[in-house]
C-alpha positions in Angstrom: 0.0 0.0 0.0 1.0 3.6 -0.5 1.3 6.4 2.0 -1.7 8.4 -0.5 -4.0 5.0 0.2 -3.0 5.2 4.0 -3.4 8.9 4.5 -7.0 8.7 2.1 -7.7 5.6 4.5 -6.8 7.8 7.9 -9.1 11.0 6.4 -11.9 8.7 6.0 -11.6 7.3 9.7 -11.2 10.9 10.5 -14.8 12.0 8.8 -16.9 8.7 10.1 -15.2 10.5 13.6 -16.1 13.4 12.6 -19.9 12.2 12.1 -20.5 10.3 15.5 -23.1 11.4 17.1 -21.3 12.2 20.0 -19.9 15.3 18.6 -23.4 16.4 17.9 -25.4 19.4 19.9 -28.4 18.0 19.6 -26.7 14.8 21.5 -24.8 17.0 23.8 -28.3 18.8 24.5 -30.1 15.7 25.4 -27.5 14.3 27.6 -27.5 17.6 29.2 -31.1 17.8 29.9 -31.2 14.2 31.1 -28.7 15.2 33.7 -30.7 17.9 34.8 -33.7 15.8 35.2 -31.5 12.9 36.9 -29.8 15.9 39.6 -33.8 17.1 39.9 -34.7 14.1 41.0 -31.7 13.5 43.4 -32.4 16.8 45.0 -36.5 15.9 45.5 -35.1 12.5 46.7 -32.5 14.5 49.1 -35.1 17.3 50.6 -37.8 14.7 51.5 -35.5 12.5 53.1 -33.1 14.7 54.9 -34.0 13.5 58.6 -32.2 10.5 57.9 -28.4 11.1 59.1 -27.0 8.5 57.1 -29.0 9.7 54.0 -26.4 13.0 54.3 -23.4 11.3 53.9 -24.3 9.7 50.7 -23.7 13.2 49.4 -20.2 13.1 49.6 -20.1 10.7 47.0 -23.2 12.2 45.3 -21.9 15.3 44.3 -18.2 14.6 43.3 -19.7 12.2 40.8 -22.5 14.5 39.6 -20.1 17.2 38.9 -17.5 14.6 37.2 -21.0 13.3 35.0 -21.1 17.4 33.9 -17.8 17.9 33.5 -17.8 14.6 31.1 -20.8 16.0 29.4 -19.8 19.3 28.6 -16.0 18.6 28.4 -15.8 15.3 26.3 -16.9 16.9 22.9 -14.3 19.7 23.4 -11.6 16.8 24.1 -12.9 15.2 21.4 -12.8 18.0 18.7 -9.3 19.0 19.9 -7.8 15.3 19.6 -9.3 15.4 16.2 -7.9 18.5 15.0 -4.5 17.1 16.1 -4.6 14.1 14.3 -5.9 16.1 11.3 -2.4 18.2 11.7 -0.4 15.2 11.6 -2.2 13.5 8.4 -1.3 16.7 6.7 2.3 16.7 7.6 2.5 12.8 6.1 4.4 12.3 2.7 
């Protein structure tokens, strides 16, 4: 194989990539919304049953790992789009 049939067969990788649906808004929008109806729920589930001490210290592992759910929501796509980019660079620089 040549490096042009390589480098056409890394572009096309690159656009499937670029098509996930992963990368889309509308998919970044409906995760986002399911989150806020998941941490809705969790805070309904929280104020009705706050009497119960043990029921507090479930928070500190509740939180952390609802902020590190946003932070994957919002910040994977970025990551994503970025790590592309890169690889885009280096398919250019090829023979």
């Amino acid at each position: 194989m040549s490096n042009t049939n390589h480098k056409g067969t890394l572009e096309q990788e690159l656009e499937a990539l670029k098509a996930n649906e992963i990368l889309s808004p509308d998919f970044q929008r409906k995760k986002l919304m399911m989150y806020g109806v998941r941490t809705l729920i969790a805070i309904i589930f929280y104020y009705f049953l706050w009497d119960y001490s043990w029921l507090r210290w479930t928070l500190l592992v509740y939180i952390p790992l609802n902020l590190v759910g946003l932070g994957l929501i919002i910040g994977m796509p970025m990551l994503l789009q970025k790590r592309i980019q890169s690889i885009e660079q280096k398919i250019d620089e090829l023979p």
